[in-house]
C-alpha angles and dihedrals in degrees: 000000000000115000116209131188110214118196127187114191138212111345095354074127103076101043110146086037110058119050112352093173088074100018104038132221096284106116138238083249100038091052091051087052086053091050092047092045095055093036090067097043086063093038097242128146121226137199107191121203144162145200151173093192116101083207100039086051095046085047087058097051094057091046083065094068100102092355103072134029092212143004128216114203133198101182096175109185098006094068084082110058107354105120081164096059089047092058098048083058092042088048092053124088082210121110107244121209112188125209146191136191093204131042105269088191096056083048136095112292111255079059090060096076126066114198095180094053087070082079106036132091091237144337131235124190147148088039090107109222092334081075089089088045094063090029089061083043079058098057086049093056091046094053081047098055091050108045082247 
């Protein structure tokens, strides 16, 4: 069984409640169901966590190394600046899949630029919370791919 780190980054939190108009009405709670449910269609195990933290997420990142065969990163608002957090990605051995709720791209434009998908296998966004479910599709292809 695959093990996968998710982590959802500043105010993910607080998704259904902020911004609906960007986020939708789907909840913090409901999305990590999603994410469990489809996690164990594809027999995948999954460890959720959140932060709001830049440090506590790039901690994160680093605790995946032997420990999980794959991570799965909302950065919200990091993706935009944090050279740390791409780093911590660039410094793991662990394949990285990034993912957004929204359309970085339809959004303002110092959305428009990732600076942590440079070091990631591939990036998902616009999809709304169904952005984890294909991004977990993702990690089965990949393990697919790779005779995994």
């Amino acid at each position: 069984m695959k093990r996968v780190l998710i982590i959802h980054g500043p105010n993910v939190n607080l998704t259904g409640k902020r911004e609906k108009e960007v986020y939708g009405d789907i909840n913090y709670e409901e999305i990590n169901n999603l994410i469990k449910r489809e996690a164990a269609k594809l027999d995948i195990a999954v460890k959720i966590q959140q932060s709001n933290s830049e440090g506590e997420i790039i901690n994160l990142i680093h605790s995946a190394e032997n420990n999980f065969d794959a991570i799965i990163i909302n950065p919200a608002a990091y993706t935009h600046y944090s050279l740390a957090i791409m780093d911590a990605i660039a410094a793991v051995s662990v394949p990285v899949i990034e993912v957004h709720i929204s359309n970085i791209f339809g959004r303002e434009d110092y959305r428009k630029t990732s600076v942590t998908a440079a070091k990631c296998k591939g990036v998902i966004t616009g999809f709304g919370p169904y952005s984890y479910v294909l991004a977990l599709n993702a990690v089965k292809f990949l393990e697919d791919s790779i005779g995994g």
